[in-house]
C-alpha positions as CSV (number, residue, x, y, z in Angstrom):
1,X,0.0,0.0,0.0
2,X,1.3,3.6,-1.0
3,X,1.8,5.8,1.5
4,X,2.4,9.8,1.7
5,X,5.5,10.3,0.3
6,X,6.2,7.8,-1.7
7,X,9.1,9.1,-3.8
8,X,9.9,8.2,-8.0
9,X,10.3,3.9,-8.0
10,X,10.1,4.1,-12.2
11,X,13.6,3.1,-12.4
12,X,16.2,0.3,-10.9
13,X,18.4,3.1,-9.8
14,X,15.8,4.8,-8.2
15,X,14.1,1.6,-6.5
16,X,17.7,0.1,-5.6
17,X,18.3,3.9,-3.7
18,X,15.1,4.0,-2.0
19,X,15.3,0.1,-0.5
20,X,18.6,1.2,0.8
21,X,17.2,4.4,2.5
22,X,14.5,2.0,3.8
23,X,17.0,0.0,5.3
24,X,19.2,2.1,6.9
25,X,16.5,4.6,8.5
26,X,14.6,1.9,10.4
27,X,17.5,0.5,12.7
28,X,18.8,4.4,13.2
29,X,15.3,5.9,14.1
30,X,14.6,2.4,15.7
31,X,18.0,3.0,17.9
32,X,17.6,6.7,18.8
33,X,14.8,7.6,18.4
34,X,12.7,9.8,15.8
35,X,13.2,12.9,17.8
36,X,16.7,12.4,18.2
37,X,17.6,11.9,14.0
38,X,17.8,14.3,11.7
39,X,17.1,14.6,7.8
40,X,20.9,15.0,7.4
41,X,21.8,12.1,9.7
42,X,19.3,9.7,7.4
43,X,21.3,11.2,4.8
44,X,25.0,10.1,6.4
45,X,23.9,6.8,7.0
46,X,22.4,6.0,3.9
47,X,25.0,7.5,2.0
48,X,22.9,9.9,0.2
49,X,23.1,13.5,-0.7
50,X,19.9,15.3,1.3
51,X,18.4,16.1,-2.4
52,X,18.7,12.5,-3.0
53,X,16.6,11.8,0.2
54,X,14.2,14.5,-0.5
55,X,13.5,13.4,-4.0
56,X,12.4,10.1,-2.1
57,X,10.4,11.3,0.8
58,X,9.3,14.7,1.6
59,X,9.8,14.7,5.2
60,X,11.2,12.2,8.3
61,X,7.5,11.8,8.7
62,X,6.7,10.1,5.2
63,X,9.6,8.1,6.0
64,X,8.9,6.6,9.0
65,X,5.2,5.9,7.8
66,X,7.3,3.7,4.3
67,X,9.6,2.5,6.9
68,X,6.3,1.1,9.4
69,X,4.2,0.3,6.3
70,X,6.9,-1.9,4.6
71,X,7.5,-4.0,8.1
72,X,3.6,-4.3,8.4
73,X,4.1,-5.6,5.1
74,X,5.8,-8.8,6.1
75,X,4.4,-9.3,9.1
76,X,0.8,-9.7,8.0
77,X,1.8,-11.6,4.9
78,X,4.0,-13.9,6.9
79,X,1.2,-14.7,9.5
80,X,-1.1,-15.6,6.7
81,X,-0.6,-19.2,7.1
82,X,0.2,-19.6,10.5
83,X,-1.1,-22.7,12.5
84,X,-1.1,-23.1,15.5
85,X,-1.8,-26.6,15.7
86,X,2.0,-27.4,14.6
87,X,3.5,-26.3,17.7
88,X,7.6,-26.7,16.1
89,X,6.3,-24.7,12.8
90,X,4.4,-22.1,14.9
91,X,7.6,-21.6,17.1
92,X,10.2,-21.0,14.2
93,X,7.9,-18.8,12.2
94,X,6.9,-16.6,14.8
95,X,10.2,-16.6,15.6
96,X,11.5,-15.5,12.5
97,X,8.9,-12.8,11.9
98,X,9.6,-11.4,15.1
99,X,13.5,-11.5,14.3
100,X,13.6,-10.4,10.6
101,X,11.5,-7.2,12.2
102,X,12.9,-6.7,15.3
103,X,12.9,-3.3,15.1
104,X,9.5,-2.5,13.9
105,X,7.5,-3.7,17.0
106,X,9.3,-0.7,19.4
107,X,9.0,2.0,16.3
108,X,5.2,1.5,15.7
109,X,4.7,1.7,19.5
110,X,7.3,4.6,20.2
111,X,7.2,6.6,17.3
112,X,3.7,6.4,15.4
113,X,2.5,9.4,16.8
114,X,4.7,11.3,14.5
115,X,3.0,10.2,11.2
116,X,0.6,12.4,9.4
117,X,-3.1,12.3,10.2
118,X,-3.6,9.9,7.0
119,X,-0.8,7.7,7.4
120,X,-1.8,7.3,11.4
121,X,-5.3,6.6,9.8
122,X,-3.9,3.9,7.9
123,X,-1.6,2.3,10.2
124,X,-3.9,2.0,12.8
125,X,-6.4,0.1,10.3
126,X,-3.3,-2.5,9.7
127,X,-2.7,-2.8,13.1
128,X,-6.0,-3.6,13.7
129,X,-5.9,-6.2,10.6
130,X,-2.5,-7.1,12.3
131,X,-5.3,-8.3,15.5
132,X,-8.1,-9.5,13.6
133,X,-5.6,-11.9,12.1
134,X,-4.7,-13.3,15.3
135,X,-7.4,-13.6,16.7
136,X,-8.5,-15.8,14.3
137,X,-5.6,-17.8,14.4
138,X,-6.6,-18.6,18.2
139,X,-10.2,-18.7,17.3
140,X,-9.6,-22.0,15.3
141,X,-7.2,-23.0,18.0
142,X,-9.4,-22.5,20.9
143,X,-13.1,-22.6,19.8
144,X,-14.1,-22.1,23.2
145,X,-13.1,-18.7,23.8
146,X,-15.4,-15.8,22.8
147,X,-14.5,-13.3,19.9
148,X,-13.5,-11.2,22.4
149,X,-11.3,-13.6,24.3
150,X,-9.3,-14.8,21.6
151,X,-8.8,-11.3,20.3
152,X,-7.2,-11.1,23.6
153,X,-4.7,-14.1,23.5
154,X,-3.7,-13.1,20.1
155,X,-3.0,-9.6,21.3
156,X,-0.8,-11.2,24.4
157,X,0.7,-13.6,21.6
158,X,2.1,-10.2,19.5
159,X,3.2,-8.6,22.8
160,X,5.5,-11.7,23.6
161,X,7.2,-11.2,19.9
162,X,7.1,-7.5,19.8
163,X,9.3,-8.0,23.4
164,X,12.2,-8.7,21.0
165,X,12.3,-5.0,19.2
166,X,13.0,-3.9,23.2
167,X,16.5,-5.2,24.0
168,X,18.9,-7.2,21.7
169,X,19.5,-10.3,23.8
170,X,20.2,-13.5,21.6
171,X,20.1,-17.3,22.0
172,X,22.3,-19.6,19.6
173,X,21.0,-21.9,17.1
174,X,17.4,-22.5,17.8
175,X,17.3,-22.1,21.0
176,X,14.9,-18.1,20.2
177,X,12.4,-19.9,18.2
178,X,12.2,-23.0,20.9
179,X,11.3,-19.9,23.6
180,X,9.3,-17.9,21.9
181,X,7.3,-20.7,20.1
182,X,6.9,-22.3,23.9
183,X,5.6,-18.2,25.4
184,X,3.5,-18.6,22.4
185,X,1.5,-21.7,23.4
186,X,1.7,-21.2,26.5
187,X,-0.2,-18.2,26.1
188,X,-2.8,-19.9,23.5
189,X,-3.5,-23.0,25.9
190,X,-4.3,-19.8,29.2
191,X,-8.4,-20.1,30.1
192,X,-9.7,-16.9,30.0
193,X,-12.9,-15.6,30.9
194,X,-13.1,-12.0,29.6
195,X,-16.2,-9.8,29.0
196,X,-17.3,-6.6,27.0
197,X,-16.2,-3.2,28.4
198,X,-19.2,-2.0,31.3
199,X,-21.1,1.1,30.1
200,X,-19.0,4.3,31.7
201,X,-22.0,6.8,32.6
202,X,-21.8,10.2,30.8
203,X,-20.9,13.0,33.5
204,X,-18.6,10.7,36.0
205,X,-16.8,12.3,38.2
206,X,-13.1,13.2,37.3
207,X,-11.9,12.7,40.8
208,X,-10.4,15.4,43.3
209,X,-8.0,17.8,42.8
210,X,-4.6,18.2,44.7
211,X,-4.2,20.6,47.2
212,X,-1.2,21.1,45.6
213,X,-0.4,22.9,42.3
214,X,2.6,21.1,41.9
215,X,1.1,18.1,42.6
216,X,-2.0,19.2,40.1
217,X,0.7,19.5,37.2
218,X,1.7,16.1,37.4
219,X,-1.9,14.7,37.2
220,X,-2.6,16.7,34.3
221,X,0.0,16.4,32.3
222,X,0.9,12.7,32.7
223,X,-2.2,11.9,30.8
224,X,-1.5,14.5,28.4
225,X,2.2,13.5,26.8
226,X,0.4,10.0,26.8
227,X,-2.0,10.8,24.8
228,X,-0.5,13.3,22.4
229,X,3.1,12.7,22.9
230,X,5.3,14.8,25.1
231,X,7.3,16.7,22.4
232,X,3.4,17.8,21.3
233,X,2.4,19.0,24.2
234,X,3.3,22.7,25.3
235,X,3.8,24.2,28.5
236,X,1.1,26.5,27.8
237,X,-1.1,23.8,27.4
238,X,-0.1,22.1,30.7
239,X,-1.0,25.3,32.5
240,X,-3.9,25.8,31.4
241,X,-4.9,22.1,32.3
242,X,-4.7,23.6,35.8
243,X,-5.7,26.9,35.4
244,X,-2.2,28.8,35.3
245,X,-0.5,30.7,32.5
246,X,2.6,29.1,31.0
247,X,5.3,30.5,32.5
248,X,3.7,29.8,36.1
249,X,4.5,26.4,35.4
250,X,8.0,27.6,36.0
251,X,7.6,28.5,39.5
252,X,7.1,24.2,40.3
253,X,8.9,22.7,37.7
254,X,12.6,24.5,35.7
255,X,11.4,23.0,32.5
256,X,9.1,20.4,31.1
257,X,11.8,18.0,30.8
258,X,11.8,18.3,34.7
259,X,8.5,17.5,35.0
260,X,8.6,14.3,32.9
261,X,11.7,13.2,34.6
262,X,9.7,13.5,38.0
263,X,6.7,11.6,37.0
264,X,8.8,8.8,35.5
265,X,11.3,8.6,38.5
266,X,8.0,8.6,41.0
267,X,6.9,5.4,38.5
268,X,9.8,3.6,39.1
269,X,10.3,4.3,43.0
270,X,6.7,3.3,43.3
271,X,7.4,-0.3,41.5
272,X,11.1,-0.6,43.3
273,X,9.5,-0.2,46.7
274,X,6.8,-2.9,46.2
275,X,9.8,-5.1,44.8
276,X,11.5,-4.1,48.1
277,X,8.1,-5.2,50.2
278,X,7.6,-8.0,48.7
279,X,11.2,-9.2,49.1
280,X,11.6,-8.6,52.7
281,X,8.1,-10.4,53.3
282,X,8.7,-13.8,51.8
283,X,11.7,-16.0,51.6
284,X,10.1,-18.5,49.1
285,X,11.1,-17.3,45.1
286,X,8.1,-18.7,43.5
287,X,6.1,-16.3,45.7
288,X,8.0,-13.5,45.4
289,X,7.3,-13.7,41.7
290,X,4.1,-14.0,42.2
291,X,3.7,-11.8,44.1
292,X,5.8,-9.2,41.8
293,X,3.9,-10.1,39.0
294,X,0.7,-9.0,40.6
295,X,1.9,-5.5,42.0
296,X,3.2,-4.5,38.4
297,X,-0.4,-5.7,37.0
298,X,-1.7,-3.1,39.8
299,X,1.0,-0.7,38.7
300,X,0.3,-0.8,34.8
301,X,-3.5,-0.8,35.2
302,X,-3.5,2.2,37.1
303,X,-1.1,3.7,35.7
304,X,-1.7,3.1,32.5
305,X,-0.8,6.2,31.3
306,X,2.8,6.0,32.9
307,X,3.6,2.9,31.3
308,X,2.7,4.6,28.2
309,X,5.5,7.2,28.7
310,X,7.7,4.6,30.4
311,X,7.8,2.8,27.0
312,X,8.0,5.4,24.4
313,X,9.2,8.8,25.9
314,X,12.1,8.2,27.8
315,X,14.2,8.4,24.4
316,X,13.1,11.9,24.2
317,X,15.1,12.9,27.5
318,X,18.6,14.3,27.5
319,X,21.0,12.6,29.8
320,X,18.8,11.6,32.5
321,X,17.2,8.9,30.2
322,X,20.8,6.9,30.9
323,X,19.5,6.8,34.6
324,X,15.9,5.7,34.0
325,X,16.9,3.4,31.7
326,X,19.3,1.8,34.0
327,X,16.8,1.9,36.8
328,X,14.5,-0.2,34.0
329,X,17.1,-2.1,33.2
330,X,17.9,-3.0,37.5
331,X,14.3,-3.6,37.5
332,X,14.1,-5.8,35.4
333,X,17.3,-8.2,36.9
334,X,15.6,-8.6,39.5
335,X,12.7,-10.1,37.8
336,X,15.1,-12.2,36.2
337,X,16.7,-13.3,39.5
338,X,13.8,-14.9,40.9
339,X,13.2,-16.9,37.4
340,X,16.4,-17.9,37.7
341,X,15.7,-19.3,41.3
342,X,12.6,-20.7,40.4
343,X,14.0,-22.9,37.3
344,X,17.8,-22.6,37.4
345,X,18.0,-24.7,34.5
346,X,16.7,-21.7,32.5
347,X,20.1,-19.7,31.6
348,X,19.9,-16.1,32.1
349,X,20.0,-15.2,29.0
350,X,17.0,-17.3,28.0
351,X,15.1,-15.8,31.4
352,X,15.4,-12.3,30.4
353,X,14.4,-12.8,27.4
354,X,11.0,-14.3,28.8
355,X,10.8,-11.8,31.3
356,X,11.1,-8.8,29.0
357,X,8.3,-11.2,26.8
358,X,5.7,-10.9,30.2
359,X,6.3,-7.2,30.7
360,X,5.7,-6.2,27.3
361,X,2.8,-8.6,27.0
362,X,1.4,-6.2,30.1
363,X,2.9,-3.4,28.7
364,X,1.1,-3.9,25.3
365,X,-2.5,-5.0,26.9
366,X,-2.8,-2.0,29.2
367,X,-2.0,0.4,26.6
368,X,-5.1,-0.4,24.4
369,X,-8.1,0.9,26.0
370,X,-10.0,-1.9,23.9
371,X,-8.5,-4.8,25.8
372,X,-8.1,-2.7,28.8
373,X,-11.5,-2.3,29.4
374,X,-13.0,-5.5,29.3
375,X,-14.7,-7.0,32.3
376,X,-12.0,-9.2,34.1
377,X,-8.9,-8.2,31.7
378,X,-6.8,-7.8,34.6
379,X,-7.4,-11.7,36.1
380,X,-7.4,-12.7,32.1
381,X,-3.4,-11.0,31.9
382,X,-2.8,-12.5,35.4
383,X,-3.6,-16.1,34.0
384,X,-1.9,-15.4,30.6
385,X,1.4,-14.0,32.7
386,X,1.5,-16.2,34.9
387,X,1.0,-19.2,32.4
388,X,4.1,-17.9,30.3
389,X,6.4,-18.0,34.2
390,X,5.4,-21.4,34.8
């Protein structure tokens, strides 16, 4: 499917420039970050004059939509024939889809903001086709979920294998396709029990207010650079979420950066000291992970909106982001300490892997309000997590 900006393909020259521009831009904007790469520096890596790369695609937005359009591409044509009933084909080709696209799982959750109103339009509808597809595959799988459930499970099954575009962790010979193909049924065989989303009345209350102002600038504007994406959203607009002109803002906060920082560094203090509670109240692992498990399913559904910038805006800080991510990074160790107590014949590299795979699964599930929603998701991503830990 064409997308905006889809530059002169008439000749071999042409077509043989633009595949390489293709390839190169993915793993840089995939590795910074698209507010961190220039025009020029798609230029440098491509080895491309900047006319050349204009001539192709008007903007770094009509790139990134070719770049997420051609990766959809594969993926949906790839799952076509996937069944599910051959456990050792299921594993490798899930495998290999999720390998030969590792980056495109952590640029269409990170980045797709940035595309243009049609190109967001259209991605969303593959993504969408990218679920329907799924589901499916479950629903002849499992004929004994509803719709809705196996929409679910096939939603949980992409989180595991869009996991892999979040680190770069690797297992030799077959040893990636024997995991993921394993997380995979795991999560296929899970009983679920999930129903439509109850009827939210019109005019229910938005909750109280801090006392606070400072405290009132951190309610409102977490949900904001959620929704709209925090390099979108002005410190103007912040303010006036709470009633104060712009540069008031400046009186609780030095800059908007600040204010970020200090709702994601609250995020992971608030997980860290449940890790901490948990730890000092129970010397048996497989409880401890349990227990884990369940305070990060109270942390992402309540914080929904968090996770959201947890997983796609820390890229956008300046230094600090070495500091958050090593905090994620620490967090996640000690995930993968307790795995490792619980089955030490799982190596560590094979336990991160599947811990990063439960995370995003979580990550993935709260961030759609569509599976969010539904009556009993939380027990439903419980089962499903906990499934892919046994």
């Amino acid at each position: 499917m064409e997308r905006t900006g889809a530059g002169d393909a008439s000749s071999p020259r042409s077509r043989q420039r633009r595949a390489l521009i293709l390839a190169t831009a993915g793993p840089l904007l995939h590795q910074r970050g698209y507010d961190r790469v220039s025009m020029g520096d798609l230029a440098v890596v491509a080895g491309v004059g900047p006319s050349a790369l204009y001539r192709h695609f008007p903007g770094k937005s009509a790139l990134l939509a070719e770049v997420l359009g051609e990766r959809m591409t594969d993926v949906l044509t790839r799952l076509t024939d996937l069944d599910f009933a051959d456990r050792d084909q299921t594993g490798v080709r899930l495998a290999g889809i999720a390998a030969d696209n590792r980056m495109f799982g952590a640029l269409w959750e990170r980045e797709a903001r940035h595309l243009s109103q049609d190109d967001l339009v259209r991605l969303r509808a593959e993504v969408r086709g990218l679920g329907r597809t799924m589901r499916d595959h479950v629903a002849r799988q499992r004929p004994d979920l509803a719709p809705a459930e196996a929409e679910f499970i096939g939603w949980a099954v992409v989180g595991a294998h869009n996991s892999l575009s979040f680190h770069h962790l690797a297992l030799p010979g077959d040893e990636l396709a024997r995991l993921m193909g394993d997380l995979a049924f795991r999560i296929v065989a899970t009983p679920i029990r999930i129903g439509t989303p109850a009827p939210r009345a019109a005019g229910q209350p938005a909750g109280l207010e801090p006392a606070s102002r400072r405290e009132a600038l951190l309610l409102r504007a977490v949900p904001m650079f959620a929704r709209h994406g925090y390099s979108r959203v002005s410190i103007e607009e912040v303010g006036a979420a709470v009633g104060i002109s712009g540069p008031s803002v400046y009186n609780h906060f030095g800059t908007k950066e600040e204010l970020l920082v200090t709702a994601m560094r609250r995020g992971m203090g608030l997980l860290f000291a449940e890790l901490h509670s948990v730890l000092a109240r129970t010397s048996d692992p497989a409880e401890a992970m349990r227990a884990v498990l369940d305070s990060y399913l109270r942390f992402a559904f309540g914080q929904h909106d968090l996770v959201e910038l947890l997983v796609s805006e820390v890229r956008s800080l300046s230094e600090v982001r070495r500091t958050l991510l090593a905090a994620q990074r620490n967090y996640v160790t000690e995930w993968v300490h307790l795995r490792q107590q619980t089955h030490p014949d799982e190596g560590p590299v094979a336990a991160r892997i599947r811990v990063h795979a439960v995370l995003t699964v979580i990550n993935d599930i709260v961030r759609m309000p569509r599976q969010r929603h539904q009556t009993d998701a939380a027990e439903a991503l419980r089962a499903v997590t906990l499934a892919m830990l046994e």
